[in-house]
PAVEX-144850 format. One record per residue: residue in three letters; x, y, z of N, C-alpha, C in turn. Coordinates in steps of 0.2 Angstrom, whole numbers, padded with zeros to 4 digits, always signed. Layout:
! residues N
ALAXYZXYZXYZ
...
END
This chain:
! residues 387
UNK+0050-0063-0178+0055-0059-0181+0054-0052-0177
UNK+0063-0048-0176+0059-0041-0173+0059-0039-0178
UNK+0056-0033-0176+0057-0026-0181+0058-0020-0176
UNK+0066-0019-0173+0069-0014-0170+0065-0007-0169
UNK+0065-0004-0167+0062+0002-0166+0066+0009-0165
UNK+0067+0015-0167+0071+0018-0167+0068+0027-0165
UNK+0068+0030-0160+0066+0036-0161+0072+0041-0164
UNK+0065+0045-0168+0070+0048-0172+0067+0057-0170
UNK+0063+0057-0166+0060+0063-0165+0057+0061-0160
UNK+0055+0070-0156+0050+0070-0149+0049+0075-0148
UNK+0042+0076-0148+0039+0083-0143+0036+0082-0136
UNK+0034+0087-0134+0031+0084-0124+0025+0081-0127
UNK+0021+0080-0133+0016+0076-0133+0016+0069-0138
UNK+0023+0070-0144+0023+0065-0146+0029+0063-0150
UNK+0030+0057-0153+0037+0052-0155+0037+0050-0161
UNK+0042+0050-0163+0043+0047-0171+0048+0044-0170
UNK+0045+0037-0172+0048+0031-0173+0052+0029-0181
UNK+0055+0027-0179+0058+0025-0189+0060+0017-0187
UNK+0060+0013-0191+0063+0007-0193+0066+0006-0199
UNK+0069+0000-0202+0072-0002-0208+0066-0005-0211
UNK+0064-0004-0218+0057-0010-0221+0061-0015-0221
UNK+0056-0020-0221+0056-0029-0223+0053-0030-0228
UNK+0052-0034-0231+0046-0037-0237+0041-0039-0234
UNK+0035-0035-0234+0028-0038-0230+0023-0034-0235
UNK+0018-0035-0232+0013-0030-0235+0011-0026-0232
UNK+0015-0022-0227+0011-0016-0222+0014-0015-0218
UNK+0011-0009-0214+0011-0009-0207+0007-0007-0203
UNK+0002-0008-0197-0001-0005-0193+0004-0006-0187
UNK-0001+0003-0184+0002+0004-0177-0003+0004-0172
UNK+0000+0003-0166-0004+0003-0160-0002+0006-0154
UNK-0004+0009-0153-0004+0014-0146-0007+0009-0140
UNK-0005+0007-0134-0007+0003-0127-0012-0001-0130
UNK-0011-0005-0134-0016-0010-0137-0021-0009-0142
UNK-0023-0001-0143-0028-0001-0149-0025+0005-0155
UNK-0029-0001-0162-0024+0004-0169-0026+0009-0169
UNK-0020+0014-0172-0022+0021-0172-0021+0021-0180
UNK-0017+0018-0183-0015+0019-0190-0014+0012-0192
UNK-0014+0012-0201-0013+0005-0206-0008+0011-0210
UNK-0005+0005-0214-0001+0007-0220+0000+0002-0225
UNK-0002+0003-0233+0000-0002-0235+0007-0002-0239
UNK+0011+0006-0236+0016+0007-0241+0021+0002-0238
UNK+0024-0003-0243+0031-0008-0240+0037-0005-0237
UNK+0038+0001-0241+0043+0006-0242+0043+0010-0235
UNK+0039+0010-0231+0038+0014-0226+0040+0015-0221
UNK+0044+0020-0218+0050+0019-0212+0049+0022-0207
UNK+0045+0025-0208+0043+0029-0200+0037+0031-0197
UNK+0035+0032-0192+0027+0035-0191+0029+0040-0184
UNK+0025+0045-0185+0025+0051-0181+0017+0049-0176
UNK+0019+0048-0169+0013+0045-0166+0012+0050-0160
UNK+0003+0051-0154+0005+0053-0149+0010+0050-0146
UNK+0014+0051-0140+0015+0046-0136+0011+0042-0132
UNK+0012+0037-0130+0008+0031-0127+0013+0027-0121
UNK+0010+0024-0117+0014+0020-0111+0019+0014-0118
UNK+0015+0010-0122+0019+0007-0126+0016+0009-0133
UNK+0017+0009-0140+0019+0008-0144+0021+0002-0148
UNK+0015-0002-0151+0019-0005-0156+0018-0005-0165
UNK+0023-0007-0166+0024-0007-0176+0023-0015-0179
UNK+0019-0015-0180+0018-0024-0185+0018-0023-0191
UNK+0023-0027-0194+0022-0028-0200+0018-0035-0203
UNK+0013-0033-0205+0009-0035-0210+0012-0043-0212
UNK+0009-0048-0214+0014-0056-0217+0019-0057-0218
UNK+0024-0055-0212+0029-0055-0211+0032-0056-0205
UNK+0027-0059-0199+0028-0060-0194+0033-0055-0190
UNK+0034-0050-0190+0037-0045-0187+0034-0040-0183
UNK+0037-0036-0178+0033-0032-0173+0040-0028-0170
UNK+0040-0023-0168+0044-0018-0164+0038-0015-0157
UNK+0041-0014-0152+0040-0013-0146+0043-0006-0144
UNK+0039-0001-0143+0042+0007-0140+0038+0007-0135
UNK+0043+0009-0128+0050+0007-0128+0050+0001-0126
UNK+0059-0001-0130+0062-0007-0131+0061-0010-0124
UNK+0060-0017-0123+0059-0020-0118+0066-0024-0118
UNK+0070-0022-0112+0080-0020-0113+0079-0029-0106
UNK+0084-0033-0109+0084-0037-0104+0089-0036-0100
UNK+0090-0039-0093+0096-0036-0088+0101-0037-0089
UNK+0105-0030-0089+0111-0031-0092+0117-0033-0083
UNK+0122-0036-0087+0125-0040-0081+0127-0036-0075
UNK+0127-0030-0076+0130-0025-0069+0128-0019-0071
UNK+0125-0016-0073+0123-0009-0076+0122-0006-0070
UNK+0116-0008-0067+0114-0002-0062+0115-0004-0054
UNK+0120-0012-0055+0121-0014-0050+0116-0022-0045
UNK+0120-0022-0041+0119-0029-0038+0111-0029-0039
UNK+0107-0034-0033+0103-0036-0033+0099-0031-0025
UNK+0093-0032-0023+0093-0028-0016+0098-0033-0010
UNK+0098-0025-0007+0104-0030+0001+0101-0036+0003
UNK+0102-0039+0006+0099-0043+0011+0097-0038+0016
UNK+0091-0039+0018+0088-0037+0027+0093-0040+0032
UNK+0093-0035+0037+0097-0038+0045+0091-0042+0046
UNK+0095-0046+0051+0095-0053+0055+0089-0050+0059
UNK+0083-0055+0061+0078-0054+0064+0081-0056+0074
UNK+0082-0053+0078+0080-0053+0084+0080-0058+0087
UNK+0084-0063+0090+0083-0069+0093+0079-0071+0098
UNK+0079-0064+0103+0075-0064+0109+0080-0061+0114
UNK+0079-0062+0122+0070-0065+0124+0067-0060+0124
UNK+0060-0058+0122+0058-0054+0122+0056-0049+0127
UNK+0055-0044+0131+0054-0038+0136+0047-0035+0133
UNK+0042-0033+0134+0038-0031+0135+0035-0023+0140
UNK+0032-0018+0139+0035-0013+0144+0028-0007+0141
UNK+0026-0005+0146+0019-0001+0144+0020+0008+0147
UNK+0026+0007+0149+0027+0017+0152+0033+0019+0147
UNK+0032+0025+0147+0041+0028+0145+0046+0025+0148
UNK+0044+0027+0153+0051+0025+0160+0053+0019+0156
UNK+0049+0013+0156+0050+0007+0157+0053+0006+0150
UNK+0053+0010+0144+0054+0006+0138+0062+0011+0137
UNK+0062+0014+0140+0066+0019+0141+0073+0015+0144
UNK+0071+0012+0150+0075+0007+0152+0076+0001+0150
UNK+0072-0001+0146+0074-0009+0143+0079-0007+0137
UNK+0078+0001+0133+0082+0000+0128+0090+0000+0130
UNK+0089+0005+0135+0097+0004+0139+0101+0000+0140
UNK+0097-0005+0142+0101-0011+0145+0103-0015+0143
UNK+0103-0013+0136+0109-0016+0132+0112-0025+0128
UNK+0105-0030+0131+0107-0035+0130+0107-0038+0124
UNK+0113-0039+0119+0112-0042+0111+0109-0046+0109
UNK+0102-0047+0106+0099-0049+0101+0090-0048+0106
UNK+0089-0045+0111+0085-0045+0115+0079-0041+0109
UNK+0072-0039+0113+0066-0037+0108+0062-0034+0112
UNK+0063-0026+0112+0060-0022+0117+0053-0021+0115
UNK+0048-0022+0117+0041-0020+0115+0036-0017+0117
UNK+0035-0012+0116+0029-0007+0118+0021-0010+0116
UNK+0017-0010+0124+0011-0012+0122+0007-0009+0124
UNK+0009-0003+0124+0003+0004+0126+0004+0011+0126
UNK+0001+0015+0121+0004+0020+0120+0006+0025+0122
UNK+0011+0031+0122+0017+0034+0126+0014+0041+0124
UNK+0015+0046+0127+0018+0052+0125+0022+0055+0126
UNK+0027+0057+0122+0035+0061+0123+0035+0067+0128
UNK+0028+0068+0125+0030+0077+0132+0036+0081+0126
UNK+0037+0079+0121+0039+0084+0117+0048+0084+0115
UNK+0049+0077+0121+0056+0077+0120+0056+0070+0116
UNK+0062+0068+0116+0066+0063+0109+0065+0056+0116
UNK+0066+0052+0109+0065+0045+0112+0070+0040+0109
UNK+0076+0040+0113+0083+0040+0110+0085+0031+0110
UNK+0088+0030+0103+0087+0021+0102+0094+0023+0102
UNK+0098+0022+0106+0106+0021+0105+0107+0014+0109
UNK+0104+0008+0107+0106+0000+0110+0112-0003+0105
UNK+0113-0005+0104+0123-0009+0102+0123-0018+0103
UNK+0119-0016+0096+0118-0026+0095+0124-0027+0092
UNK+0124-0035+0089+0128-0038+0085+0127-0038+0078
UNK+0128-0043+0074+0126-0044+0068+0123-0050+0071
UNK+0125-0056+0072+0120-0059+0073+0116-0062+0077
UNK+0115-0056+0082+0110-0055+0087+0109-0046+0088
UNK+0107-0043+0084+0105-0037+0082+0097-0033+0089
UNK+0098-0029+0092+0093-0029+0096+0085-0024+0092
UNK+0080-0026+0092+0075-0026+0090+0071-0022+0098
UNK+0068-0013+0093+0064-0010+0097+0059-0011+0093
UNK+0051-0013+0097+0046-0013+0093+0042-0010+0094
UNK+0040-0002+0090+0034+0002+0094+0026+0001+0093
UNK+0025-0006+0095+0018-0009+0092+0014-0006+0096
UNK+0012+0001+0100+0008+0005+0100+0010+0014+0099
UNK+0004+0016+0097+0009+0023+0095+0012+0027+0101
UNK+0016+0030+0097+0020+0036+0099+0020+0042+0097
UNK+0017+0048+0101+0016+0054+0098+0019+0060+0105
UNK+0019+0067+0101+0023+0071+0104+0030+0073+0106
UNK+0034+0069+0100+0042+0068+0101+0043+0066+0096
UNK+0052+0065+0097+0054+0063+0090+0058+0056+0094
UNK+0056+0050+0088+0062+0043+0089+0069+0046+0086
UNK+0075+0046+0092+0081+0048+0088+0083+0042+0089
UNK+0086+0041+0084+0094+0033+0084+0097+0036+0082
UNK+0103+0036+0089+0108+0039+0089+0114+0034+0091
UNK+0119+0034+0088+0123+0031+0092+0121+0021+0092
UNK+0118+0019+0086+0115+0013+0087+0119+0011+0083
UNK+0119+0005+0083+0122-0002+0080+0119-0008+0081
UNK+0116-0009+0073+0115-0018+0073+0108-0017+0076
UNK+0103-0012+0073+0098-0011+0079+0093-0011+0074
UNK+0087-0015+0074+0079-0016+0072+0077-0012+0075
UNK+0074-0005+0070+0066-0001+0073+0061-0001+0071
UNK+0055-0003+0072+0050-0007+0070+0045-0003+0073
UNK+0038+0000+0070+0034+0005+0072+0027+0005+0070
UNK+0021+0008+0074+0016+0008+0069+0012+0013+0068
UNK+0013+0018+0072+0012+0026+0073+0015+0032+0076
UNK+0021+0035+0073+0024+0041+0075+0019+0046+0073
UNK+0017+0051+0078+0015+0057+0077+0017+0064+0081
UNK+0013+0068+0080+0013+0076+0080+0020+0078+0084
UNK+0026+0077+0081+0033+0078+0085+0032+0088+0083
UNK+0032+0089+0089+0031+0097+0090+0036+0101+0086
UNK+0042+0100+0086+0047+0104+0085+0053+0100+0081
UNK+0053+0095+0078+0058+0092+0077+0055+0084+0071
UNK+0059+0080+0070+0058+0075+0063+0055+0071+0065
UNK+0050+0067+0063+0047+0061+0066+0051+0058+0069
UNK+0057+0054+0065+0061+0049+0066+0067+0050+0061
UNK+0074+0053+0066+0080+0055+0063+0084+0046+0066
UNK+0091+0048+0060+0097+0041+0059+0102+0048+0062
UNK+0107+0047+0067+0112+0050+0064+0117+0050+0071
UNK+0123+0052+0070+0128+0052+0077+0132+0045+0077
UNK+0132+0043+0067+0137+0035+0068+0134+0032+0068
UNK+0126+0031+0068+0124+0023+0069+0124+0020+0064
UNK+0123+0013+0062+0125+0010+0058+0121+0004+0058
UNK+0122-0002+0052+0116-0007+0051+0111-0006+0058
UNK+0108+0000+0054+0101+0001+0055+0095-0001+0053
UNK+0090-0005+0054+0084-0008+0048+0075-0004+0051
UNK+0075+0001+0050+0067+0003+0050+0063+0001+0048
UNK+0057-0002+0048+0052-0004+0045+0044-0001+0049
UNK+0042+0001+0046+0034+0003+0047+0029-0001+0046
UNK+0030-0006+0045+0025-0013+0043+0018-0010+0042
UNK+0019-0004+0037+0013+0001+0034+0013+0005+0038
UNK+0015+0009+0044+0013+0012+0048+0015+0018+0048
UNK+0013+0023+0051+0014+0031+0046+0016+0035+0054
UNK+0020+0039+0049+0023+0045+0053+0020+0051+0050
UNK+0017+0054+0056+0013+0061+0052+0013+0067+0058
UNK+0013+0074+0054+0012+0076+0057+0017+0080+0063
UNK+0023+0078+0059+0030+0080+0063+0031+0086+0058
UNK+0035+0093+0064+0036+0098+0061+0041+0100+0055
UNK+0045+0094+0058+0052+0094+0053+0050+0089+0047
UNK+0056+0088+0045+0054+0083+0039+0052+0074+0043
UNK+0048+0071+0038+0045+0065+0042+0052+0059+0044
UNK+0055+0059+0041+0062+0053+0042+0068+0059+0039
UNK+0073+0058+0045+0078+0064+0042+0085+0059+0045
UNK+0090+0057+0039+0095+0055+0038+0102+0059+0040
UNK+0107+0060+0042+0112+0065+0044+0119+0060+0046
UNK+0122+0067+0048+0131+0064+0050+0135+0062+0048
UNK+0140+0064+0045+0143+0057+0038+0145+0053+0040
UNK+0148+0050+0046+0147+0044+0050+0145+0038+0051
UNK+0137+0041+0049+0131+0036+0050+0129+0035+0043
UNK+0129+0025+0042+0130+0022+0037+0124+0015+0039
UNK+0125+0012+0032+0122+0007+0033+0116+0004+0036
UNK+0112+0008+0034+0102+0007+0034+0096+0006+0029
UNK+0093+0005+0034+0089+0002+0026+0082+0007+0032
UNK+0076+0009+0025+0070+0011+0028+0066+0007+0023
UNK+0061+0003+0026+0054+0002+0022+0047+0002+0026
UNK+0044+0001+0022+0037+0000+0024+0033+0005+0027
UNK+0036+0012+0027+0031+0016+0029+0027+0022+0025
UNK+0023+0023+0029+0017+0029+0026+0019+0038+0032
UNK+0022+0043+0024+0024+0047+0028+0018+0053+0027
UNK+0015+0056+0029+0007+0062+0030+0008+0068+0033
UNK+0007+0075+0031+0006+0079+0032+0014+0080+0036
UNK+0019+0081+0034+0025+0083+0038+0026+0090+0036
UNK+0032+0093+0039+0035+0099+0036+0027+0103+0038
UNK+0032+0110+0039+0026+0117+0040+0028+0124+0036
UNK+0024+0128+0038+0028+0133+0033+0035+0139+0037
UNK+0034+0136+0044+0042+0139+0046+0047+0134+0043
UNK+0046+0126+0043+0050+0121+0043+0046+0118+0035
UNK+0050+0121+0030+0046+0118+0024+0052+0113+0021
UNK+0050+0107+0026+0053+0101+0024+0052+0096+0020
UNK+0054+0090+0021+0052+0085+0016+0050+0076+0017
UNK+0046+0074+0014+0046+0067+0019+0050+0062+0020
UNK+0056+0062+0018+0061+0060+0017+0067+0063+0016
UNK+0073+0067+0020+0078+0070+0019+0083+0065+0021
UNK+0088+0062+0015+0096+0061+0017+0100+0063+0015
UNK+0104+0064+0022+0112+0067+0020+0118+0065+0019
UNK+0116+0058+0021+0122+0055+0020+0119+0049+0018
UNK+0121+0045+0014+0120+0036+0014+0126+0033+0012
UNK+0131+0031+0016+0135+0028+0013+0135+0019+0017
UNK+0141+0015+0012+0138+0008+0012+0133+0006+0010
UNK+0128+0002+0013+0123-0001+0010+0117+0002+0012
UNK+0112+0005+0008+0107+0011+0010+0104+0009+0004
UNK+0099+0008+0009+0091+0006+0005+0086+0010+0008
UNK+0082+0016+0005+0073+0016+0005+0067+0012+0001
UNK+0062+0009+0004+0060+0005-0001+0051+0004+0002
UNK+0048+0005-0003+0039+0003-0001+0038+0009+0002
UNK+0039+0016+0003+0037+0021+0007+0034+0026+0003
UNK+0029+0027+0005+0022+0032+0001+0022+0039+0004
UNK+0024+0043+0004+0026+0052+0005+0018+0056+0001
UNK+0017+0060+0009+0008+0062+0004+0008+0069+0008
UNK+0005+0074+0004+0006+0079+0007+0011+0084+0011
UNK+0017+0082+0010+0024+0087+0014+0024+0091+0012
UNK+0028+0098+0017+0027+0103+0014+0031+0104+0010
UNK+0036+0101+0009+0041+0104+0003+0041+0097-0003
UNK+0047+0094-0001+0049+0091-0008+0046+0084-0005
UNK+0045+0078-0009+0046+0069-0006+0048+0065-0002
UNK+0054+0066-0009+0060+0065-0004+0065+0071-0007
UNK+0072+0071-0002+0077+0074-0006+0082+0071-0005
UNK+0085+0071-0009+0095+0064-0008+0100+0070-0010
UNK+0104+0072-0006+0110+0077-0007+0112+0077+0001
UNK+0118+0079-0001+0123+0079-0005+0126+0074-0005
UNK+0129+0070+0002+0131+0061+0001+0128+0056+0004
UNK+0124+0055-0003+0121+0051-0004+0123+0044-0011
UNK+0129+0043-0010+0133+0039-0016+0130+0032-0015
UNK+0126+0028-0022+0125+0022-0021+0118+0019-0018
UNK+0115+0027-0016+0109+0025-0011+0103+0022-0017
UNK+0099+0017-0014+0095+0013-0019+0087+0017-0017
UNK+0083+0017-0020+0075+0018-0018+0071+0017-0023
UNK+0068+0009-0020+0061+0004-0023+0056+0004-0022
UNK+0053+0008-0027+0044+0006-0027+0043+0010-0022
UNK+0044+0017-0021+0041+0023-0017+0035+0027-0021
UNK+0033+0030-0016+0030+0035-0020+0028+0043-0017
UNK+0027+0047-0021+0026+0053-0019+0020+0057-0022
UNK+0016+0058-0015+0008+0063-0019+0007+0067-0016
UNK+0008+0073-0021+0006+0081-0018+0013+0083-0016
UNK+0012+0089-0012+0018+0095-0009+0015+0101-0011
UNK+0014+0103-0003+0011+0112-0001+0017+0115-0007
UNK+0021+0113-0007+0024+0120-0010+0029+0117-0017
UNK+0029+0109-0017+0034+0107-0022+0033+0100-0023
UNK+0035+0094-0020+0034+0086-0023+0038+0084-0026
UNK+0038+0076-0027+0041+0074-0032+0048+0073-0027
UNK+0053+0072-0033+0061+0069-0029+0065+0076-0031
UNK+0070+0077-0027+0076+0082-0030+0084+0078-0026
UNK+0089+0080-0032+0093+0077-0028+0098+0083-0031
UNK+0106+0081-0028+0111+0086-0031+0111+0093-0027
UNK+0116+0096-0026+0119+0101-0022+0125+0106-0029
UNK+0124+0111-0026+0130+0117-0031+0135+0114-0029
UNK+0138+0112-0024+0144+0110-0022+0147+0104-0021
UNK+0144+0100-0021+0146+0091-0023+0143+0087-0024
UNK+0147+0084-0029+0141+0077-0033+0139+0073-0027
UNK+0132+0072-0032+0128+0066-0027+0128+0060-0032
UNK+0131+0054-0030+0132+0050-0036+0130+0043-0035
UNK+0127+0040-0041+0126+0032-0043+0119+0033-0038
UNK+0115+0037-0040+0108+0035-0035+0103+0032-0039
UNK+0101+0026-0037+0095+0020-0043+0088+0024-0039
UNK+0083+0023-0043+0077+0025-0044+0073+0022-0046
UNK+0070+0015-0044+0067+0011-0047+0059+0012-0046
UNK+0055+0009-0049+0048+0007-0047+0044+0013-0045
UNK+0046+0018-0044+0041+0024-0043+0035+0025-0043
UNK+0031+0030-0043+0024+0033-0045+0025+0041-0041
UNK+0025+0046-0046+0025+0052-0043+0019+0057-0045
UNK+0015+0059-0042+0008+0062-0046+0010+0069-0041
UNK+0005+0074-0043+0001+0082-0041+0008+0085-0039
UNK+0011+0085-0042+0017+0090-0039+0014+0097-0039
UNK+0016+0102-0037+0016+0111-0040+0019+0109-0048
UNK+0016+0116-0050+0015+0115-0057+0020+0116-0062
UNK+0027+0117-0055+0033+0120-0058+0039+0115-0057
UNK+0037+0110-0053+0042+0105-0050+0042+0100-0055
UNK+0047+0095-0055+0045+0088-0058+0046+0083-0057
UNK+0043+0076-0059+0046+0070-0052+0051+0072-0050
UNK+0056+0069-0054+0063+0067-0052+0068+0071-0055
UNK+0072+0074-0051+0077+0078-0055+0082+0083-0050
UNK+0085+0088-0054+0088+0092-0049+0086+0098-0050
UNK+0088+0101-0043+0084+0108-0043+0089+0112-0040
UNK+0091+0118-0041+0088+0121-0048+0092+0116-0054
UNK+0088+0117-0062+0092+0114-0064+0100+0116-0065
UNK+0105+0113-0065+0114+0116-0064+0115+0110-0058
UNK+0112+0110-0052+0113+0105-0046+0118+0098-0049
UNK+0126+0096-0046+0128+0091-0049+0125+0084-0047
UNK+0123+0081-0052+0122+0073-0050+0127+0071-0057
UNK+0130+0064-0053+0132+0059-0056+0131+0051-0059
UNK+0127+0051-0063+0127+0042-0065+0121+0040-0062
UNK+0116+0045-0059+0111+0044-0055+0105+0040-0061
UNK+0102+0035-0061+0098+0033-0065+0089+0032-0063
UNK+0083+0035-0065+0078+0030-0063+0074+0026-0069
UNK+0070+0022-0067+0068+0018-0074+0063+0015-0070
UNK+0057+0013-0074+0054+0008-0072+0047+0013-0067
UNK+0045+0019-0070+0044+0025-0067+0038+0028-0068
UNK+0033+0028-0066+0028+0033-0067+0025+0040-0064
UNK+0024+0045-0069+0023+0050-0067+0015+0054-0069
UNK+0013+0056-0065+0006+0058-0066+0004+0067-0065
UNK+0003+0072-0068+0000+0079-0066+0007+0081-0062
UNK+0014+0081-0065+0019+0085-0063+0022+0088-0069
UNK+0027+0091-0068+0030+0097-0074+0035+0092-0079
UNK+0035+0084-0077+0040+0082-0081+0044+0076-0077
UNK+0049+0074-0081+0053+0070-0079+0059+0073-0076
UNK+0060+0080-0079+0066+0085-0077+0073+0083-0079
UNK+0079+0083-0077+0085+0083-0079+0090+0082-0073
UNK+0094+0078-0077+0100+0078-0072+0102+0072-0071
UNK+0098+0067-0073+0097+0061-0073+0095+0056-0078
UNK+0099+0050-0079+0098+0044-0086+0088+0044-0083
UNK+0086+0044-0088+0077+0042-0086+0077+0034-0092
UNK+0074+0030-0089+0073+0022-0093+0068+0020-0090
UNK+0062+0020-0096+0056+0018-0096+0053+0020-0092
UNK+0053+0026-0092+0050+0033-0085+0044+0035-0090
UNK+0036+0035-0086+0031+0038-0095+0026+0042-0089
UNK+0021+0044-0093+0017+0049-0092+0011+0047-0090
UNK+0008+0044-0085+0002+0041-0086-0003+0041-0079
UNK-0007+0041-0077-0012+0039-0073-0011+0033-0069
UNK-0006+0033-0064-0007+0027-0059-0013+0024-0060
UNK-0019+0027-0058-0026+0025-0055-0029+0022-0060
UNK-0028+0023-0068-0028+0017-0072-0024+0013-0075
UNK-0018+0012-0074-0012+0013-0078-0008+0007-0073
UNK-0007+0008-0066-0002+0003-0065-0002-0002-0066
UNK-0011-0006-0064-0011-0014-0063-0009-0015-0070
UNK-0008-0011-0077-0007-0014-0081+0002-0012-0085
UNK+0001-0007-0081+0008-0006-0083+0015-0010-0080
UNK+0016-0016-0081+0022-0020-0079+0027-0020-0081
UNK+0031-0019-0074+0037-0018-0077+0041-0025-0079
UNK+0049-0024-0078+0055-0028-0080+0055-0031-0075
UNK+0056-0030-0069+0057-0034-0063+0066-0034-0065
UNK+0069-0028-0066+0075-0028-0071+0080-0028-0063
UNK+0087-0030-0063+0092-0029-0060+0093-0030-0051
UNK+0086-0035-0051+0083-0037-0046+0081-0034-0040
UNK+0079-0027-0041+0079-0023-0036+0071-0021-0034
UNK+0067-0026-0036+0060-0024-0033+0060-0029-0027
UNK+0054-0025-0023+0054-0029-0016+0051-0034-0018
UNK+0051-0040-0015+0046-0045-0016+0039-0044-0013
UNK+0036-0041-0008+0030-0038-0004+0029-0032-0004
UNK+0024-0031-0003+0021-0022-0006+0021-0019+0002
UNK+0020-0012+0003+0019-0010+0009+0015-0015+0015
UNK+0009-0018+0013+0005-0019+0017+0006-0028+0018
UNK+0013-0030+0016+0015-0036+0015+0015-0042+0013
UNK+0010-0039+0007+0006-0043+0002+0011-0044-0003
UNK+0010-0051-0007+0017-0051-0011+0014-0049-0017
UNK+0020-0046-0021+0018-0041-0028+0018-0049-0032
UNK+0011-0048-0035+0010-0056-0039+0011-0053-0047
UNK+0013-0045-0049+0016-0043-0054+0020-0039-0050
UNK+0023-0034-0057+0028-0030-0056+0027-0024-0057
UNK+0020-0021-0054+0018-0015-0056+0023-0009-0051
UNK+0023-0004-0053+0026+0002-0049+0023+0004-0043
UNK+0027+0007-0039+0025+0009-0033+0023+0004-0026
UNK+0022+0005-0021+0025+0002-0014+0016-0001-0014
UNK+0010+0002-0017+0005+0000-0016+0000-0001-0022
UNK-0004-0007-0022-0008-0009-0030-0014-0005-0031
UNK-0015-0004-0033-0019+0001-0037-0026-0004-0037
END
């Protein structure tokens, strides 16, 4: 039998729950598994508790229990589809190329579905290393930076139907580790855990309203943004179509995590996370002057923000967001959960002892099935990496 659970109160340390009595002999409560209180009054309708990751209310021989928070099954279209489908993997044949020059010329050449591959590491000399190749959908061409790349920026400009695949962007002098922008479209980046760090801009920067339809996963962003360029590890400006960030870990930028403003309508990000910020942290979305709408937030972990910022929210607060939701969220040593946004099943707690046991819903189908490092999540704990 349930016994529905109802807040009827809250402070920033604790909840009061209320329910309707049944006919039993009692109640105890529990906080994350151990009792904090009994009751033998039958009559008894509410209890004022800390907060806790869960809470639960048993009544006494009467086979009954309530769960705070309510553990909500999926509802049939709430927060939308299931994740995109990934682009088409690369049929071949594959090109292999160990200078700039050469890798420089293999992307040009333009053949659909081909698989350009770097197998020794480059230095930019300070300029950009520009992916404008023009696949198909079913033969989409695949750049693959299987040795690092430092001293420049990877631009995709001008790309369609294009695989960027990476395993070290670093020290881009002047500019973003790895910008989208100038139209391109079914873009799929993947860092197969590999990290951009150490770029003066922001570490991945999004632009152009033209430029649609990308997905970013699997990387580790460190040390971006400076204090002339106090950016973010993640800046989008645009995401329209189908626009997924998902498994990317943000540590140390100098400004915000990520930031989603101003069109950014619909865009999805699963099981990210953000630690630290020189000067801020955490997620901000929303602009003074145009909604940012329907942005999902799932799977999170947001720890060490400044002491002033919050995981997720808009800033300042007044910033318009629309229908923007995150759920399923953990926040650790930040100012909060902040405003501007539906928060569902967003709590307060220590990753580092908290996730492997805090399991989520696997709600509305939007967790990846493999974690940063490609390992499949055997739960549904938060965040791109297991604790």
């Amino acid at each position: 039998m349930d016994l529905p659970l109802t807040k009827l109160a809250e402070t920033a340390t604790t909840v009061t729950l209320g329910w309707t009595p049944i006919p039993c002999l009692g109640y105890v409560l529990y906080a994350d598994g151990v009792r904090k209180s009994n009751s033998w009054d039958q009559s008894k309708s509410s209890w004022k508790t800390n907060k806790a990751t869960e809470i639960r209310v048993v009544a006494l021989g009467a086979a009954a229990e309530g769960v705070w928070p309510p553990v909500i099954p999926p509802p049939t279209a709430q927060f939308g589809a299931d994740l995109p489908v990934r682009q088409k993997a690369s049929p071949g044949p594959v090109v292999e190329v160990a200078s700039l020059a050469a890798l420089r010329t293999a992307i040009s050449s333009g053949q659909a579905g081909r698989i350009v591959k770097l197998t020794a590491s480059i230095d930019l000399g300070g300029q950009d290393l520009v992916i404008n190749c023009q696949g198909t959908d079913v033969a989409p061409i695949t750049v693959d930076l299987a040795a690092p790349v430092s001293n420049g920026r990877v631009l995709i400009s001008r790309a369609a139907y294009a695989n960027v695949r990476f395993i070290d962007l670093g020290y881009s002098p002047s500019y973003d580790g790895l910008k989208i922008t100038d139209g391109s479209h079914h873009v799929d980046v993947d860092g197969r855990g590999g990290r951009i760090h150490h770029a003066k801009g922001q570490g991945i920067l999004v632009t152009d309203p033209t430029t649609r339809d990308w997905q970013i996963w699997n990387v580790r962003i460190e040390d971006v943004g400076s204090e002339t360029n106090k950016d973010h590890g993640i800046y989008t400006a645009t995401a329209k179509g189908v626009c997924v960030i998902g498994n990317v870990i943000v540590t140390n930028p100098q400004a915000f995590g990520f930031q989603f403003y101003p069109d950014v309508d619909s865009l999805i990000c699963t099981s990210c996370e953000s630690h630290g910020g020189r000067t801020r942290g955490g997620y901000i979305l929303g602009t003074e002057y145009q909604a940012t709408k329907n942005v999902k937030i799932v799977g999170s972990i947001i720890t060490r923000t400044q002491p002033t910022t919050v995981a997720v929210g808009t800033y300042p607060p007044g910033y318009v967001v629309q229908g923007g939701v995150v759920y399923d969220s953990i926040e650790w040593q930040t100012s909060g959960w902040g405003s501007g946004m539906t928060y569902e099943h967003c709590v307060g707690a220590d990753p580092a002892v908290t996730a492997k046991g805090f399991v989520l819903p696997v709600r509305y189908g939007l967790h990846p099935t493999h974690d940063i490092d490609g390992r499949p999540f055997v739960t549904a704990d938060a965040g791109a990496v297991a604790y």
